[in-house]
C-alpha positions as CSV (number, residue, x, y, z in Angstrom):
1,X,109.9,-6.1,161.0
2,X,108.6,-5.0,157.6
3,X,110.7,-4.0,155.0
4,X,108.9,-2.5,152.2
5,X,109.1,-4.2,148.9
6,X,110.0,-7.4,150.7
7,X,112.2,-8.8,153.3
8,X,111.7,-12.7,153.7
9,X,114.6,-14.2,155.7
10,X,116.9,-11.4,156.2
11,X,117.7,-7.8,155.0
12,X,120.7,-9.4,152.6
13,X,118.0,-11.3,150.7
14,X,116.3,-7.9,150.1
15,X,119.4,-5.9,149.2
16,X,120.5,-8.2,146.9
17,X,117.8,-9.1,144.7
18,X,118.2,-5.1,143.4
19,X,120.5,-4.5,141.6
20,X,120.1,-1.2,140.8
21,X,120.0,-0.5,144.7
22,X,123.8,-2.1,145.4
23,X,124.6,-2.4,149.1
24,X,127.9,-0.3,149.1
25,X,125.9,2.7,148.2
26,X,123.7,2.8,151.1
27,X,125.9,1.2,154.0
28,X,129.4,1.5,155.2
29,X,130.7,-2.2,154.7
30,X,134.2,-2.1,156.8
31,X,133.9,-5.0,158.8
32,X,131.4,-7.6,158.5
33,X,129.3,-7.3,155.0
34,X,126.0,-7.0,155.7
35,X,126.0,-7.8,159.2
36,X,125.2,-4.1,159.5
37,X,121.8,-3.8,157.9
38,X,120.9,-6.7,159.3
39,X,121.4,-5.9,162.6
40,X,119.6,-2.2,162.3
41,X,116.4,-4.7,161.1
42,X,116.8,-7.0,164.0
43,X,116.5,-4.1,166.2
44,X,113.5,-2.6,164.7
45,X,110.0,-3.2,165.7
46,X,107.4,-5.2,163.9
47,X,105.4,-1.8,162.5
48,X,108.5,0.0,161.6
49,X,109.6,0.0,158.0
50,X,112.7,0.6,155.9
51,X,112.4,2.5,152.3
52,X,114.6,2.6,149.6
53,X,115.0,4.6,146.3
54,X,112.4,2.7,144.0
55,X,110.7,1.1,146.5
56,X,107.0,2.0,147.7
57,X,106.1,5.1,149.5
58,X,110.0,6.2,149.5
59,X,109.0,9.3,147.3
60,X,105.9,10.0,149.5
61,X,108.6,9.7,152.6
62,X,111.1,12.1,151.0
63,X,108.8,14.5,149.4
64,X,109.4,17.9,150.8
65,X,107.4,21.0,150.4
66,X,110.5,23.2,149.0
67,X,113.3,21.5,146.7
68,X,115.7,23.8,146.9
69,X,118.4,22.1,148.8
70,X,116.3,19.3,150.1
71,X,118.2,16.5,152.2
72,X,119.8,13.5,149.9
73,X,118.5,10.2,151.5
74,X,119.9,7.1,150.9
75,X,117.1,5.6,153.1
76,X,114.2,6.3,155.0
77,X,113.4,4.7,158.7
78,X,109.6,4.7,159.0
79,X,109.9,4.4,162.4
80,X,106.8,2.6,164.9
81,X,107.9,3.4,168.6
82,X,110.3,5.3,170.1
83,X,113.0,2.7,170.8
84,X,113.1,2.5,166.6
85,X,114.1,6.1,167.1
86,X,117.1,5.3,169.4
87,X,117.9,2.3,167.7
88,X,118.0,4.1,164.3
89,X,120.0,6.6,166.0
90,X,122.8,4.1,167.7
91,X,123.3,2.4,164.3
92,X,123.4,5.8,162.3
93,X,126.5,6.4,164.7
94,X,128.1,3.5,164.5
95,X,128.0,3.5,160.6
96,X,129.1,7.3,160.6
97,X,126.1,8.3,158.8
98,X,124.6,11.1,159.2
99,X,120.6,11.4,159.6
100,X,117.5,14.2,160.0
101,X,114.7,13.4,161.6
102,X,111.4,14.4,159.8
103,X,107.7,15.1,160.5
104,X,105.8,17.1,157.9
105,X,108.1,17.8,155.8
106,X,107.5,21.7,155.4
107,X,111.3,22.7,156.6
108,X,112.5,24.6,153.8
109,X,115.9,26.0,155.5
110,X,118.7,25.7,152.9
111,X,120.9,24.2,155.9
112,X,119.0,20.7,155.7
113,X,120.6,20.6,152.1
114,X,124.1,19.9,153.8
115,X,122.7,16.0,154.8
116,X,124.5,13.5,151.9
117,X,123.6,10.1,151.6
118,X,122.2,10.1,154.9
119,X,119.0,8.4,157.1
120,X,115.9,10.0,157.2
121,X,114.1,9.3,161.0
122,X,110.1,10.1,159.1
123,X,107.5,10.4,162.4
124,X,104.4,10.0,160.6
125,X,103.3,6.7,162.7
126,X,104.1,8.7,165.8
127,X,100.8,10.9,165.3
128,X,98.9,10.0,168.8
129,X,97.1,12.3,170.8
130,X,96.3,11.3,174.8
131,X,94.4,13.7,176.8
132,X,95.8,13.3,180.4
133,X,93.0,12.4,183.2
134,X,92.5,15.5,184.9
135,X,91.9,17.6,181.0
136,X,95.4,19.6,181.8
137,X,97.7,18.3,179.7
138,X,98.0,16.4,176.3
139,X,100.7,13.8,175.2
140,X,101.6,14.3,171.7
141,X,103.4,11.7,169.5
142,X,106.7,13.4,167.6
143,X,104.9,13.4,164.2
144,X,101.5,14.7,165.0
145,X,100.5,17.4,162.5
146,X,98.8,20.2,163.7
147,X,95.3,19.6,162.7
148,X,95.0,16.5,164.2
149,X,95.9,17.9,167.5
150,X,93.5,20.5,166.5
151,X,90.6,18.6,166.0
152,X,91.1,15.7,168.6
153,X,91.3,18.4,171.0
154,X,88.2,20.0,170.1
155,X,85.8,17.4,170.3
156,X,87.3,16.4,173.5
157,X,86.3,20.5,174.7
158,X,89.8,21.6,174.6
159,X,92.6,23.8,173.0
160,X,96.1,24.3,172.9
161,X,98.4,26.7,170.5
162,X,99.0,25.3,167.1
163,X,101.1,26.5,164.3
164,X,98.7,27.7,162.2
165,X,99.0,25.6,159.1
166,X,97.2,22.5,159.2
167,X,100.0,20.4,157.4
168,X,102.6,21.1,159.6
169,X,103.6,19.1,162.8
170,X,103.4,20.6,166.1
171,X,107.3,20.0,167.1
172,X,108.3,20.9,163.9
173,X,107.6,25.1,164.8
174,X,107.2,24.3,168.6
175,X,110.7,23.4,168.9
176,X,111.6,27.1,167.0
177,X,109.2,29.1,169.5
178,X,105.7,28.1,167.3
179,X,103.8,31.3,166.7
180,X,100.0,30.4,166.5
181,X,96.0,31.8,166.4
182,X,95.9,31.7,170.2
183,X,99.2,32.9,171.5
184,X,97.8,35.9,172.7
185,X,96.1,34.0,175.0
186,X,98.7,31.1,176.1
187,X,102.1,32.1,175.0
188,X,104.2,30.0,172.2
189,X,103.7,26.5,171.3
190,X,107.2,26.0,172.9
191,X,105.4,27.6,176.6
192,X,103.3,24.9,176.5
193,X,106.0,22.2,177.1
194,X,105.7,20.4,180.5
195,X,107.7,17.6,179.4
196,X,109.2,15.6,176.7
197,X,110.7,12.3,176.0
198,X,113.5,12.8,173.4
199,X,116.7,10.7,171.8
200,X,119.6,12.5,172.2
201,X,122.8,12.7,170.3
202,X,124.2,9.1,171.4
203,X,120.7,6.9,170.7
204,X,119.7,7.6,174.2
205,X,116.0,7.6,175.3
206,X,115.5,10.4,177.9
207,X,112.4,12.0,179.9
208,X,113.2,15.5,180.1
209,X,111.5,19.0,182.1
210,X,112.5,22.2,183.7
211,X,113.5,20.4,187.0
212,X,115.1,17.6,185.7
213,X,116.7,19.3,183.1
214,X,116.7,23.1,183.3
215,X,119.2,23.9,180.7
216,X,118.8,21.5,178.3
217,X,115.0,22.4,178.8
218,X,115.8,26.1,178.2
219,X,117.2,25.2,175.0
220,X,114.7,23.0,174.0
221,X,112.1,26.2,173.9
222,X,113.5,27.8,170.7
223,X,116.6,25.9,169.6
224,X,115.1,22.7,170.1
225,X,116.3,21.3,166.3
226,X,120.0,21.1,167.5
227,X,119.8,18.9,170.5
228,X,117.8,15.6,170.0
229,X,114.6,13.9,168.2
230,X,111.5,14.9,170.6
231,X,109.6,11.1,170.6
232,X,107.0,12.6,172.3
233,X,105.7,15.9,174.6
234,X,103.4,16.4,177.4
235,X,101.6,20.1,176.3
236,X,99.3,22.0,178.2
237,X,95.6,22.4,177.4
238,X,93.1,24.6,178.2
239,X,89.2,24.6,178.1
240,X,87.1,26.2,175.0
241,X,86.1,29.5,176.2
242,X,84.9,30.8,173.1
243,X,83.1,28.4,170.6
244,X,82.5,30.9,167.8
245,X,85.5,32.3,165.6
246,X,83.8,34.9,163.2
247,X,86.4,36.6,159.9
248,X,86.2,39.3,157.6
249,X,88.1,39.1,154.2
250,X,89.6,42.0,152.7
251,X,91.1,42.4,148.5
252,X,92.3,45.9,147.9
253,X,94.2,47.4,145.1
254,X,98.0,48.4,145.3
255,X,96.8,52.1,145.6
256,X,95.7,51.1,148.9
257,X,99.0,50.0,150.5
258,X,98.9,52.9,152.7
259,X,96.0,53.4,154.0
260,X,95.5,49.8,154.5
261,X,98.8,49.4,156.7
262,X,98.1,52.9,158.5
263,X,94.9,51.4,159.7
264,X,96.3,48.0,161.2
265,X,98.9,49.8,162.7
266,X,95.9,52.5,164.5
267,X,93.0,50.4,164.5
268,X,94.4,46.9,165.2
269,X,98.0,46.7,166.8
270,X,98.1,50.1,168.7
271,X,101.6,50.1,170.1
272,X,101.5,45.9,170.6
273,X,98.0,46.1,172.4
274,X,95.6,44.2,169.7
275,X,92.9,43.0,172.1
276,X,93.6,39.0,172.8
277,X,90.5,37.9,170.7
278,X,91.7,39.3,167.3
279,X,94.0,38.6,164.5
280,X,95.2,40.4,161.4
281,X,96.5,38.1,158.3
282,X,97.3,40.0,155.1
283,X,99.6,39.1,152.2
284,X,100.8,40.6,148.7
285,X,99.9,38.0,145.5
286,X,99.2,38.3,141.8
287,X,95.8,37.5,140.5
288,X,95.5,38.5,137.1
289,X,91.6,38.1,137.2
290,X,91.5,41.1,139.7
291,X,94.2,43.3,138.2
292,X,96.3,42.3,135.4
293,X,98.8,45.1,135.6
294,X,99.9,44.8,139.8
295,X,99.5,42.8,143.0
296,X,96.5,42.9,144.8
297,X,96.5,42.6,149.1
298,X,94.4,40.1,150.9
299,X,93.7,41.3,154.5
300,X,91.9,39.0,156.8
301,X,90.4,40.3,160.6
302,X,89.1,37.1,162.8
303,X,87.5,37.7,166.3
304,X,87.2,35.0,169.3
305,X,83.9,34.8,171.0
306,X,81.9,36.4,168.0
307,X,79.5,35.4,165.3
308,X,80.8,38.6,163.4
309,X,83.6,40.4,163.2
310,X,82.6,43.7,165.5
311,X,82.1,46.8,163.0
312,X,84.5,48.5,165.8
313,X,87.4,46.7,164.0
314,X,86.0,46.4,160.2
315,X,84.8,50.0,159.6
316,X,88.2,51.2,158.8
317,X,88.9,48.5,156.2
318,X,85.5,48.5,154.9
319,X,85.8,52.6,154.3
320,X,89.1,51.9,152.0
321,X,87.4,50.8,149.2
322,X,87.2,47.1,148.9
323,X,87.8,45.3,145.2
324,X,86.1,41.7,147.0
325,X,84.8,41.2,150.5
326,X,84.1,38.1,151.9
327,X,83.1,37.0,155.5
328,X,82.3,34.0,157.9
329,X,81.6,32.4,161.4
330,X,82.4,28.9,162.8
331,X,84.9,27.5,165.2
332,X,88.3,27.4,165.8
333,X,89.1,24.6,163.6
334,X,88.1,26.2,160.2
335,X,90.7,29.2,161.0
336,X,93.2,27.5,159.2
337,X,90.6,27.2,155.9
338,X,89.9,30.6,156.4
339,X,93.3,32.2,156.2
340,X,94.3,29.5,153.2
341,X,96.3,27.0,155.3
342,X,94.0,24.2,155.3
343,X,95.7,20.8,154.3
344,X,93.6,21.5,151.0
345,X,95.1,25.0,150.2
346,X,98.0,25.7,147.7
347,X,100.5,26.4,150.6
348,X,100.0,22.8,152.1
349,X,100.7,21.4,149.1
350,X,104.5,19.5,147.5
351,X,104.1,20.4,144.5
352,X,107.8,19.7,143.5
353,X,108.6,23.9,143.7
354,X,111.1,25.7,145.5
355,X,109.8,28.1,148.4
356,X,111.7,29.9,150.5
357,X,111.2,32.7,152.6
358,X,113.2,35.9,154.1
359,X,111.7,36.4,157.7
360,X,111.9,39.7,160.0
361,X,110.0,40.5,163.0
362,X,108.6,43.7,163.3
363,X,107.4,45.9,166.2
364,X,104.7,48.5,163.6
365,X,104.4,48.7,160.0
366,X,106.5,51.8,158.3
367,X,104.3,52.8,155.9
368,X,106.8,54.2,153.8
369,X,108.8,50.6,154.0
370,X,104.9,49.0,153.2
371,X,104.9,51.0,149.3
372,X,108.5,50.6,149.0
373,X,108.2,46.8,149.1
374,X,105.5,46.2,147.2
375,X,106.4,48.2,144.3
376,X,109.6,46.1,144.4
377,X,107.4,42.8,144.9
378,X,105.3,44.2,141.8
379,X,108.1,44.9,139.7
380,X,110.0,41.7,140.6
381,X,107.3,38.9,140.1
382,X,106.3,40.8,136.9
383,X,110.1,40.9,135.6
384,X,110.4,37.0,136.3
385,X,107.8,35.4,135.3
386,X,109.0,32.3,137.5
387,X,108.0,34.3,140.3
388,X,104.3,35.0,139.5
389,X,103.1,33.1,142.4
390,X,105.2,34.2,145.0
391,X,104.1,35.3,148.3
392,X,104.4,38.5,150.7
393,X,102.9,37.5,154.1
394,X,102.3,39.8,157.0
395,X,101.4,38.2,160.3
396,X,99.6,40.3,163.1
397,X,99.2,37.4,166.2
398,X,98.1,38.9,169.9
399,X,101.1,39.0,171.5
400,X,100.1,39.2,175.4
401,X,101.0,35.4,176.3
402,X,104.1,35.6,174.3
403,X,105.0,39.2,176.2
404,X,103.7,37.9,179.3
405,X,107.0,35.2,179.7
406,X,110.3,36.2,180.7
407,X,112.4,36.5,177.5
408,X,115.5,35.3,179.4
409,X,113.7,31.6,180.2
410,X,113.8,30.1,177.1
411,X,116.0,30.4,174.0
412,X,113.2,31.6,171.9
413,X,114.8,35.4,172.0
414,X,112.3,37.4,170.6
415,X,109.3,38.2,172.4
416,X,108.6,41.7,172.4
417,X,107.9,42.1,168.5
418,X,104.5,42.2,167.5
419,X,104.6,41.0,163.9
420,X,106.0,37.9,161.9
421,X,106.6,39.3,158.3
422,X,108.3,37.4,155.3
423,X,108.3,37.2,151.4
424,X,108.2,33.8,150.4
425,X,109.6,32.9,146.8
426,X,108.0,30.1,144.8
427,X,109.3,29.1,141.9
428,X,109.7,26.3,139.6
429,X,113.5,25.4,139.7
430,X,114.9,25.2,136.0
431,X,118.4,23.5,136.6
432,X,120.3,26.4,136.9
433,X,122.0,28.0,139.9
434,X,121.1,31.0,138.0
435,X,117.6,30.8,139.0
436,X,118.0,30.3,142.7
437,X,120.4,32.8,143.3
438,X,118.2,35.4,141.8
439,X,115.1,34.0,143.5
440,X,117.5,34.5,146.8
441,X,118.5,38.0,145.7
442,X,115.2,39.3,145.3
443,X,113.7,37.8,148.8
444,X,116.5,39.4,150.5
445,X,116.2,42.6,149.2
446,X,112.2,42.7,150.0
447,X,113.6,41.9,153.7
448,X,116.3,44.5,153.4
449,X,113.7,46.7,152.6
450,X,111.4,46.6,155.6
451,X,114.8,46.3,157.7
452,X,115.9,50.0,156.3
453,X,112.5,51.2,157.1
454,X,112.2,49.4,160.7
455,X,114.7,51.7,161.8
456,X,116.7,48.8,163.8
457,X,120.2,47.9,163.4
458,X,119.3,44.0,165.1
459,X,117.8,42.0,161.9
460,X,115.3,39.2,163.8
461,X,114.3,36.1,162.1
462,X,112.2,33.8,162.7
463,X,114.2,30.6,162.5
464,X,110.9,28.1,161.1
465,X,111.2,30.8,158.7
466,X,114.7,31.2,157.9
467,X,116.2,31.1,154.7
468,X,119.6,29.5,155.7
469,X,122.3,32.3,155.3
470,X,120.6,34.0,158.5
471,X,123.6,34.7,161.5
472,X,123.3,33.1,165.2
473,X,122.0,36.3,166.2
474,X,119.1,37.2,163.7
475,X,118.1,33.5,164.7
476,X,118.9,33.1,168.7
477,X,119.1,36.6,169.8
478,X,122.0,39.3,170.1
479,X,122.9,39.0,173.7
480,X,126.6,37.7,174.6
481,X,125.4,35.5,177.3
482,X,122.6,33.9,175.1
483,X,125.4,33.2,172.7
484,X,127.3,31.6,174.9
485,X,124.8,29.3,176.6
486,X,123.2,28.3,173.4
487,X,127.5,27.2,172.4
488,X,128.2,25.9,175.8
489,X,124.8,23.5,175.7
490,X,125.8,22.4,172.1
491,X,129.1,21.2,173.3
492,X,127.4,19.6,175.8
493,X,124.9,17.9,174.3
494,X,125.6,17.2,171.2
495,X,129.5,17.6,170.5
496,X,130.2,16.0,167.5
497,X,126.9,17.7,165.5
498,X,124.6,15.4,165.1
499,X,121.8,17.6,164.9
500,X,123.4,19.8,162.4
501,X,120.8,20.2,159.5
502,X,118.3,23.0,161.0
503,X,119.6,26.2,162.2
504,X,122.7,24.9,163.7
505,X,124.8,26.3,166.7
506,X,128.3,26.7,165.3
């Protein structure tokens, strides 16, 4: 067992030597001194590590992409296997400390802010990918981030659905649903569990599928934070079809809020039928370079199966009036590049700012909801400057393998919208509650906005999106039996709230 910044002999020998780390603020000592660190060490296995304050890689451990109510850890498991994970677990509960388990680092839900002094459970060393015999399925470790699941897959001929950032894990949004490039295709990342080995809420190790489990299962597809630490899944893959991924890039001037949305909403989603092999990506940003005075609109179009984007789908777009155009072919894997999610692009990066967003699903754009919020995103991020580089993104995924599942089968609840929307705020966090609650403020009333103009009176939120003040319903669906279920398995599973940081089942 190796315990960064050196354990000899015994834990007690590390502890003690720093001063500035005393033992009683890290461990309950009731009983037996530091019998209890020592035995969580003994337990461990020879590739796990322990990380404290000040010692190495601790602040690479506990960086998070937003710092707005980030968890407070006393100490960070670098866990090596998945008995470190139970083990972690068992001794967290035994101490009465709580703990959250962490992959790549990208939740940003206020709700992980309510973990003090607590364990984090970090992944990263489980990042394996095994392609199964027969080229069906994939095992993938419970800290593998998405682009190397991407990539191994590729070179081995083979695909699954992704989130579609390249820095974040694939149980990380899986476990919420997962919305991805090729759900149109295969459903959620969550529909592509077969199986899953996972700790649960008293240190257990347990295999887990729809026979052997069908409840817990159900939950696992969409509430999956509150119920246990997923060591590993089995996910189905599928064959390339299509080696070729072509795009079209798209900036356009605020005066072109309208006809741009009219157009995705005739040319592209007609009615939530966008053909299988096509995408839409477009977001509100401030670029001074291209217009000093107001937000400019980047609108991206990628096609499966083509070395160019057909002229069937960019005519309309190109006949708007264009301030930069830009376009490309390749492969699956540069998708990510292409939309600005690469691990190399500003929203992979923990830059030490606070981001959060506002999520709401929508079904079509209301154009006059469209001018409505980006005159209020204009006036906003020009008002505050702190806001400059904030975000409005507007996601338009195929949606037939998502539709094509029975919404009552998993707890993922929303499967007939068409669109993942959300503002996300990004901000440089001054000291002041001040600051946050306007940041808050204003992304709730951009949300509030398209809400109005959505004509609903359900609010749905995507809960790997979700701010943190979002109800049970907006995040786990409005139906009284869902409700109940989800409440039922939590008092099943996990009655004393273990897994209580992300989006958690009252």
């Amino acid at each position: 067992m190796e315990v960064l910044a050196g354990v000899a002999a015994s834990a007690w020998s590390y502890f003690s030597d720093n001063s500035n780390l005393p033992l009683s603020s890290l461990f309950s000592t009731r009983s037996s001194g530091n019998a209890n660190v020592t035995a969580l060490v003994e337990k461990l296995s020879a590739n796990a590590q322990v990380l404290l304050p000040g010692s190495d890689r601790y602040e690479d451990a506990t960086m998070r992409w937003s710092v707005l109510a980030a968890p407070a850890v006393s100490f960070v498991v670098v866990v090596a296997t998945e008995e470190d994970v139970a083990q972690t677990v068992k001794f967290a509960n035994h101490e009465k400390l709580p703990y959250l388990a962490v992959n790549g680092g990208h939740g940003a839900i206020l709700t992980q802010g309510r973990m003090k002094n607590g364990i984090e459970i970090w992944l990263n060393k489980l990042n394996t990918v095994e392609l199964a015999k027969d080229g069906k399925t994939a095992t993938i470790g419970g800290g593998t981030l998405s682009k190397t699941v991407t990539d191994t897959l590729w070179k081995a001929g083979k695909q699954t659905v992704t989130g579609c950032c390249e820095c974040t894990s694939i149980l990380g949004p899986g476990l919420g649903g997962g919305h991805g490039f090729l759900q149109g295709r295969y459903g959620l990342v969550s529909d592509q569990f077969v199986s899953m080995r996972m700790v649960n809420a008293d240190g257990n190790l347990i295999s887990i599928s729809k026979k052997t489990h069908p409840d817990l299962w159900w939950a696992m597809q969409g509430a999956g934070h509150n119920f246990g630490i997923v060591t590993s899944v089995k996910l189905k893959i599928y064959d390339i079809v299509h080696k070729t991924w072509a795009y079209q890039s798209f900036i356009y001037t605020g005066d072109k809020v309208e006809g741009l949305y009219h157009a995705i909403n005739e040319e592209l989603l007609k009615n939530g039928t966008q053909s299988v092999d096509i995408l839409n990506y477009s977001f509100f940003f401030n670029s001074p370079g291209l217009d000093p005075e107001k937000p400019v609109i980047m609108f991206y179009i990628a096609q499966e199966g083509a070395a160019a984007v057909d002229s069937i789908y960019t005519k309309p777009f190109e006949d708007l009036g264009t301030v930069v155009t830009g376009k490309g072919s390749g492969d699956y894997t540069q998708l990510a590049a292409w939309t600005g999610n690469a691990n190399d692009s500003p929203p992979c990066q923990k830059a030490g700012l606070a981001n959060i967003r506002f999520p709401i699903d929508l079904d079509t754009y209301s154009i006059e909801a469209q001018r409505a919020a980006y005159d209020l995103f204009a006036k906003g991020t020009k008002e505050t400057p702190a806001f400059a580089n904030s975000l409005f993104l507007f996601e338009g995924y195929s949606t037939q393998g998502v539709k094509a599942i029975d919404s009552d089968s998993t707890a993922f609840a929303f499967r007939a919208n068409n669109l993942l929307v959300s503002p996300l705020i990004t901000y440089q966090r001054d000291g002041s509650a001040a600051l946050d609650k306007q940041a808050a403020g204003f992304g709730e009333s951009l949300r509030q906005v398209l809400h109005r103009g959505s004509g609903r009176k359900e609010m749905h939120t995507y809960v790997n999106y979700a701010y943190g003040d979002e109800s049970l319903k907006n995040l786990y669906g409005y139906e009284d039996w869902r409700q109940k279920k989800l409440k039922s398995l939590k008092g099943t599973y996990d009655p004393h709230g273990r897994f209580n940081f992300y989006a958690p089942i009252a």
